[in-house]
N, C-alpha and C positions, 0 to 999 in steps of 0.2 A: 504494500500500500504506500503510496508515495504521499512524504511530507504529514504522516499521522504517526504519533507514538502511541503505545500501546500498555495499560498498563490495569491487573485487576479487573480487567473488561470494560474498562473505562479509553475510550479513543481521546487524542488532543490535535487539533489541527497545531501547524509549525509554518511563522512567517518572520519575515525580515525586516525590521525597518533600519535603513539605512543610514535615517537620521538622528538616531538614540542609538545605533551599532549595537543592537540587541535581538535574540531570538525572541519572540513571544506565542502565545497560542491561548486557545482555549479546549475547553473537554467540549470534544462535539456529542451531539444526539441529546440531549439531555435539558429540562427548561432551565433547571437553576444553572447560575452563572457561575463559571469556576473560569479562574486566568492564571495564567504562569509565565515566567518569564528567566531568561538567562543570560551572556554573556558569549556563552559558549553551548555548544548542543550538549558538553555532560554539565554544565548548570541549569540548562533546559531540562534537561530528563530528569534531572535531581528537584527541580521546583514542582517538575509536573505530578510527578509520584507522592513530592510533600504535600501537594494542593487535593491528589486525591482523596490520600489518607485521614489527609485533616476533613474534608469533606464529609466523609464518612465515619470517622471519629464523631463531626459535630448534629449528624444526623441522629448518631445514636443519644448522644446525652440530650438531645431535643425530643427523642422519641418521633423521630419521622423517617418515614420509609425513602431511604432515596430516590432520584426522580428513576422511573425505568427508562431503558432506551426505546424498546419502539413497542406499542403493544398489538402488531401485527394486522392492524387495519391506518386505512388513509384513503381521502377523497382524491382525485385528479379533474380535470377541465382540461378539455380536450372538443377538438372540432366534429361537429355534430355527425359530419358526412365518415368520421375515422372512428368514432363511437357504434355508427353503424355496420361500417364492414368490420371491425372488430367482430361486434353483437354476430353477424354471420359467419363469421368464418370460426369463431367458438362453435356455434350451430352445427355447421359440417362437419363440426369434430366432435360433435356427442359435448360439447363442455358446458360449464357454465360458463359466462363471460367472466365472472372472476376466476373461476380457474382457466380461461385461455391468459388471462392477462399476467397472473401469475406465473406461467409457463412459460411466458415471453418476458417478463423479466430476469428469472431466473436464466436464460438463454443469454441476455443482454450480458447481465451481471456477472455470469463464468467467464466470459472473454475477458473482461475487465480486470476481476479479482483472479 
């Protein structure tokens, strides 16, 4: 995966500004905000694994469940005329339309990852 660290099942994107000559990021997929920052990529990785753990340390003495990442449903918007041949060509295949859609994701998504 490029430019994502990885930690505890927690993802972080990874950027550059140029003008503060520091790495920074945040934890992706998740609504609460968590940031990190470094110097260097191993003071990046070291803030980002601090930022989670603390996270999750302060979830607990709150007594709140951390946010989940994804809870396996999402809307799309999509052109009416590509919702239709979708809707059919699920059809020809015996599918539901959310399972063709899911099958063509997952299709997308293995070339990628």
């Amino acid at each position: 995966m490029k430019n994502m660290l990885k930690y505890r099942g927690y993802y972080g994107t990874v950027e550059y500004s140029d003008e503060d000559e520091c790495f920074f990021g945040k934890v992706f997929g998740i609504n609460d905000l968590i940031l990190f920052e470094g110097d260097s990529v191993k003071a990046l990785k070291a803030d980002f694994h601090e930022a989670v753990d603390s996270y999750l340390e302060s979830c607990e003495e709150r007594g709140k469940e951390p946010d989940k990442f994804y809870k396996g449903s999402f809307n799309i918007r999509i052109a009416p005329e590509l919702h239709k041949k979708a809707a059919l060509a699920a059809e020809q295949r015996h599918q539901t339309l959310n399972s063709f859609v899911e099958s063509a994701i997952c299709t997308m998504v293995s070339t990628i990852l």
